[in-house]
C-alpha positions as CSV (number, residue, x, y, z in Angstrom):
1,X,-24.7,55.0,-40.6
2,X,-23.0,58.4,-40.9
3,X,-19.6,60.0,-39.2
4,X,-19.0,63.6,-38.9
5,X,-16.7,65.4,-36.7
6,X,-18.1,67.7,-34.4
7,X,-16.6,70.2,-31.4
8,X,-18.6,70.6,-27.8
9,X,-15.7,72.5,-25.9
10,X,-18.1,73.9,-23.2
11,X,-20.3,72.7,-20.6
12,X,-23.5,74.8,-22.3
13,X,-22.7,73.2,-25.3
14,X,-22.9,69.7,-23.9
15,X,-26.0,70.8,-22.6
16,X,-27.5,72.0,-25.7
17,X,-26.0,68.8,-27.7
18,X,-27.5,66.7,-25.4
19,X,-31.0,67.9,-25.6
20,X,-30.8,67.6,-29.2
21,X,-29.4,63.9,-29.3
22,X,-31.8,63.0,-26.7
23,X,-34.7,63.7,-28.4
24,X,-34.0,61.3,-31.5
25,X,-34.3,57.3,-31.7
26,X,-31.4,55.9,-33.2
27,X,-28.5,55.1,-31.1
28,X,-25.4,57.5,-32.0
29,X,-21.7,57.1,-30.3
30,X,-18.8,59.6,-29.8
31,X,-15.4,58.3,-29.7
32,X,-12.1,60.2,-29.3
33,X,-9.0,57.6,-29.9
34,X,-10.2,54.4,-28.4
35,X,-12.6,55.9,-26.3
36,X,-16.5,55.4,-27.2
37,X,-19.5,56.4,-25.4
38,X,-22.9,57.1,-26.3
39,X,-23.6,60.4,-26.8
40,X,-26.5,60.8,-25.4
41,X,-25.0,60.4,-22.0
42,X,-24.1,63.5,-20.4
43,X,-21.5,61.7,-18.1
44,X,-20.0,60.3,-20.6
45,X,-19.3,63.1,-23.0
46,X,-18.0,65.1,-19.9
47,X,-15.2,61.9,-19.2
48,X,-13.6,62.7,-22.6
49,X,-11.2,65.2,-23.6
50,X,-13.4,68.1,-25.0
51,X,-10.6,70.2,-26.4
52,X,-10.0,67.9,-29.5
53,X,-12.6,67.7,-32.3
54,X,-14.9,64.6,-31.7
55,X,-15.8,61.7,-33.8
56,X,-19.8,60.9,-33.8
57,X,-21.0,58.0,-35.4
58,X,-24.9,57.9,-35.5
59,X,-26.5,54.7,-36.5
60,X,-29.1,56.0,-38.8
61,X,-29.2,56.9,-42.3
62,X,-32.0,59.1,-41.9
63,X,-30.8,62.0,-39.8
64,X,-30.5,65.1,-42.5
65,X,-32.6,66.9,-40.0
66,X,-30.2,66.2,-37.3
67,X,-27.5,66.8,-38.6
68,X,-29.0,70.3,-39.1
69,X,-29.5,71.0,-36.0
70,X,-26.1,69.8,-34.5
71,X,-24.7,72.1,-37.5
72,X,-23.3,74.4,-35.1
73,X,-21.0,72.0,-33.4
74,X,-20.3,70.3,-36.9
75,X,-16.6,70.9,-37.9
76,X,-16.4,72.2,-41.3
């Protein structure tokens, strides 16, 4: 399992994240205080507060080349 923060603040980039997430296998949440969702579901990124950095778990240990292509929306 590995957390990273990352930031989607507009709607094209919850688009574009969600294209990405969708196309892997293992499960991966985003949670913002005690909110969790899966973040593969477009609804349920858009019903949290986008304007705060985000906390995404993904359940996978193997997901270097995932996390590269979500680098853009990783927050350094």
């Amino acid at each position: 399992m590995k957390q990273v923060k990352i930031n989607i603040g507009t709607i094209n980039d919850v688009k574009e994240f969600i294209n990405i997430v969708n196309k892997e296998t293992f499960e991966a949440d985003i949670a913002v205080g005690k909110y969790v969702v899966d973040a593969k579901s477009i609804m349920g990124i858009f019903s949290l507060d986008l304007s705060k950095p985000l906390n995404l778990t993904i359940h996978s240990d193997d997901c270097d080349e995932f996390l590269d292509e979500i680098s853009k929306f990783i927050v350094k």
